[in-house]
N, C-alpha and C positions, 0 to 999 in steps of 0.2 A: 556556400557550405553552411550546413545550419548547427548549431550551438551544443556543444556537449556538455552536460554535467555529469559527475558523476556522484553517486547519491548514498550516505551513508546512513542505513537503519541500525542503531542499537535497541532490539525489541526487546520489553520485559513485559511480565505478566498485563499490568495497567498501561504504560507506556510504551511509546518509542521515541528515544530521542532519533534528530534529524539535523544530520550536514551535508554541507555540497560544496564540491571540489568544480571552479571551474575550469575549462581547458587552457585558461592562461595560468593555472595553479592557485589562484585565489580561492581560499577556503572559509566557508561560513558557516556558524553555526546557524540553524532556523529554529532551534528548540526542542522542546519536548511535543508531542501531541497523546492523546488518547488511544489507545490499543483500540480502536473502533472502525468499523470499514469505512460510516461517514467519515470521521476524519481522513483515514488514509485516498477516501475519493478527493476529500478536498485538497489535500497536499499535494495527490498528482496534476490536480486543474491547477495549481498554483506553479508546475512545474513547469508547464505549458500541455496539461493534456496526454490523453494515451497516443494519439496518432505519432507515430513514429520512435514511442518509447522500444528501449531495449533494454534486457535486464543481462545480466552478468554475477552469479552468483561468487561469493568468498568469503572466507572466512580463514582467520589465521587458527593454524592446528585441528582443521576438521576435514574430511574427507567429503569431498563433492558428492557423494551417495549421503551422507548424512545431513549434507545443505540442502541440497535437493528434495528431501524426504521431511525436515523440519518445515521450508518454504511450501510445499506440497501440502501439507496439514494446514499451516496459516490459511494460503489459496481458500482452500475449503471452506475453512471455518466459515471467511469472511464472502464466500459463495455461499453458503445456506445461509448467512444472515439477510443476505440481498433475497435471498429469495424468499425466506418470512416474512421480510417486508413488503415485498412483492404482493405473497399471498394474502397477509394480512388486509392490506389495500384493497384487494379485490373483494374480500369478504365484505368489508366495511361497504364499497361503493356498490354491491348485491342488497345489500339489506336496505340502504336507503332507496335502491330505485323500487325496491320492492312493496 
């Protein structure tokens, strides 16, 4: 059987703190990291990776359409910074082969 955490985001505008509940109930704090997608890539490699992740959305006093639609917006954001970066990239590695 492989290993459950379950993973608590308190996002704020710069931040998000980060803890983790494990399936024996042991709980840690991991800190604060950067509102940044790098970050949130590396926090998930440190989780062990997307392969097999599962998300579960909640929040105490919110409506599942309004978690769903604020996570939804996050998503995004930190999909078009991937993808700046992306293009960026590509611009940069055009002009030098150019």
């Amino acid at each position: 059987m492989s290993r459950m955490l379950h993973v608590g985001l308190d996002v704020h505008a710069e931040t998000i703190a980060v803890a983790v509940a494990e399936s024996d109930g042991t709980v840690r704090e991991l800190g604060t990291i950067m509102h940044r997608p790098e970050a949130v890539r590396k926090l998930v490699g440190k989780l062990g990776g997307p392969a097999g992740l599962r998300v579960r959305m909640m929040a105490q006093g919110k409506s599942s359409l309004f978690i769903a639609t604020t996570i939804g917006r996050e998503l995004l954001g930190f999909m078009w910074a991937l993808g700046q970066e992306i293009e960026s990239r590509e611009i940069q590695e055009a002009a030098i082969a150019s």
